[in-house]
C-alpha positions as CSV (number, residue, x, y, z in Angstrom):
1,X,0.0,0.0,0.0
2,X,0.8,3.6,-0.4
3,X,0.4,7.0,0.4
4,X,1.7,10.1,-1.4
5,X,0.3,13.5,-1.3
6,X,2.4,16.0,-3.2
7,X,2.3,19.8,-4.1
8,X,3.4,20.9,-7.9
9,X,3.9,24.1,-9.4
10,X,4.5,24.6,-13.1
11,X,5.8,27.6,-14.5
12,X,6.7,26.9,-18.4
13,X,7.6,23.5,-18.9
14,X,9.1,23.3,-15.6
15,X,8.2,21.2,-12.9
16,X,8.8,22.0,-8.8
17,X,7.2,19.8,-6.9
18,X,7.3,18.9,-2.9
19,X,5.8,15.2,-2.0
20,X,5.6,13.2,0.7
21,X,5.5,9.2,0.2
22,X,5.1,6.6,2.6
23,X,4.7,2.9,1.5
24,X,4.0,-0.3,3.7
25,X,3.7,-4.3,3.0
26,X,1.0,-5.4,5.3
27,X,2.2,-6.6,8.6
28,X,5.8,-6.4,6.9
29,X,8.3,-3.5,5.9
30,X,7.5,0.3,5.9
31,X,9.6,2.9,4.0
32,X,8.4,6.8,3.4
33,X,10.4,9.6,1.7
34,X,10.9,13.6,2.3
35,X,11.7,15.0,-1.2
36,X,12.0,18.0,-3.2
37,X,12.4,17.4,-7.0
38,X,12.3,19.1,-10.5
39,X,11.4,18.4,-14.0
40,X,9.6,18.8,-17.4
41,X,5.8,18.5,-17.8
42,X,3.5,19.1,-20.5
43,X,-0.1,20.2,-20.2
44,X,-1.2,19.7,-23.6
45,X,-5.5,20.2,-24.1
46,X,-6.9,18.0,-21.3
47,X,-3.7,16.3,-20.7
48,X,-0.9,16.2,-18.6
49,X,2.8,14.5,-18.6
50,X,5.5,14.9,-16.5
51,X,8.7,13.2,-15.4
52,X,11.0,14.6,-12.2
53,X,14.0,13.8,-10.4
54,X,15.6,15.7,-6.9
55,X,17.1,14.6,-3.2
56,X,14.8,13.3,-0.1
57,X,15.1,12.1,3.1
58,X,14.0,8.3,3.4
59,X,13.6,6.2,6.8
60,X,11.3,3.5,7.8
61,X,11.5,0.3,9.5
62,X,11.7,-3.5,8.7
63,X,10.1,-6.8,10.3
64,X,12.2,-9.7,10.3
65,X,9.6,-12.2,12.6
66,X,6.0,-11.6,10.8
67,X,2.5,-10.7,11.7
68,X,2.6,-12.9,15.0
69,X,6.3,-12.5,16.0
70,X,7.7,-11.1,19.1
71,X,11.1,-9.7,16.9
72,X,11.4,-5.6,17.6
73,X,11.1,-4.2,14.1
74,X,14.5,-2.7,12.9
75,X,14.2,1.1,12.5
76,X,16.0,2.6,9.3
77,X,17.9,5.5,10.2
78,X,17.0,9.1,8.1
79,X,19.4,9.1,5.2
80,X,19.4,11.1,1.7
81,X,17.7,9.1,-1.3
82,X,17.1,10.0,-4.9
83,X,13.0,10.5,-5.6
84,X,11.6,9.7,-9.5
85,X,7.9,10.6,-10.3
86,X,5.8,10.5,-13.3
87,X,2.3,11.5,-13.5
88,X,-0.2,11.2,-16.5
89,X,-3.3,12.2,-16.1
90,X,-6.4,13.4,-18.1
91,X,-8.3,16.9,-16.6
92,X,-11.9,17.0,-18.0
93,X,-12.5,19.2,-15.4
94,X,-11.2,22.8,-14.6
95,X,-10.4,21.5,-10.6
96,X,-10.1,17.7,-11.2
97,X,-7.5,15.7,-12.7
98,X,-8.0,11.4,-13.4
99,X,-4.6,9.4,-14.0
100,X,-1.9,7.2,-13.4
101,X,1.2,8.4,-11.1
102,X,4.4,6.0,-10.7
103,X,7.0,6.7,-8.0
104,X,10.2,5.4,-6.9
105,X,13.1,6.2,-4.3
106,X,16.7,5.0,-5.0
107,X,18.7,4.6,-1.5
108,X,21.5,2.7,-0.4
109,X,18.9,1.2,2.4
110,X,16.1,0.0,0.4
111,X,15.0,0.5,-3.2
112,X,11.4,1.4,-3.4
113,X,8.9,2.1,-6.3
114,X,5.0,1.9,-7.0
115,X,2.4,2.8,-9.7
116,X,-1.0,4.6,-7.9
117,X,-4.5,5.2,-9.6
118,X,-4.5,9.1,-8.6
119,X,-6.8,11.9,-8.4
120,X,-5.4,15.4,-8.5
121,X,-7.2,18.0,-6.7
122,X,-6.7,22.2,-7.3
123,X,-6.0,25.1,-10.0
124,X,-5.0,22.6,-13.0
125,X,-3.0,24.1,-15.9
């Protein structure tokens, strides 16, 4: 599972964004990132693409025994990561955007990526 909330500005066809992600197995490993990043988007008609790359801060923790175990769960100290996004998404509306958003971190620690059926919310250009 996976939560990301995220805010974007686009000026041009550049891309600042600030997002939050946290990601969890259930009853297993949990890993969330801290990042700033920048890219290249395009918000042709009633679309939008973009692609973005910056620094973060990951951390998290790991299970080693399982749902039912009494193992402590190994906390992964703060340490700098490398955040990817990519978002397309279709805007029929003036305030509401329908799409696809894929996500990864790469960290010496633990690799981490997803793909999330997304809804964006707000002043959509």
């Amino acid at each position: 599972m996976a939560l990301i909330v995220g805010t974007h500005y686009q000026f041009g066809p550049n891309l600042l964004s600030f997002r939050g992600c946290a990601t969890t197995e259930i009853f297993g490993d949990e890993y969330w990132d801290i990042g700033l990043l920048y890219g290249w988007a395009s918000s042709e008609y009633d679309y939008h693409v973009s692609f973005s790359s910056g620094i973060a801060v990951i951390g998290g923790s790991r299970s080693e025994g399982g749902l039912f175990s009494d193992t402590p769960r190994d906390v992964i100290s703060a340490q700098f990561g490398i955040p990817l996004e990519g978002q397309f998404f279709w805007r029929p509306f003036g305030n509401v955007g329908l799409g696809l958003y894929g996500f990864a971190n790469l960290n010496a620690e633990q690799t981490f990526a997803g793909l999330a059926l997304s809804v964006q919310l707000g002043k959509l250009r």
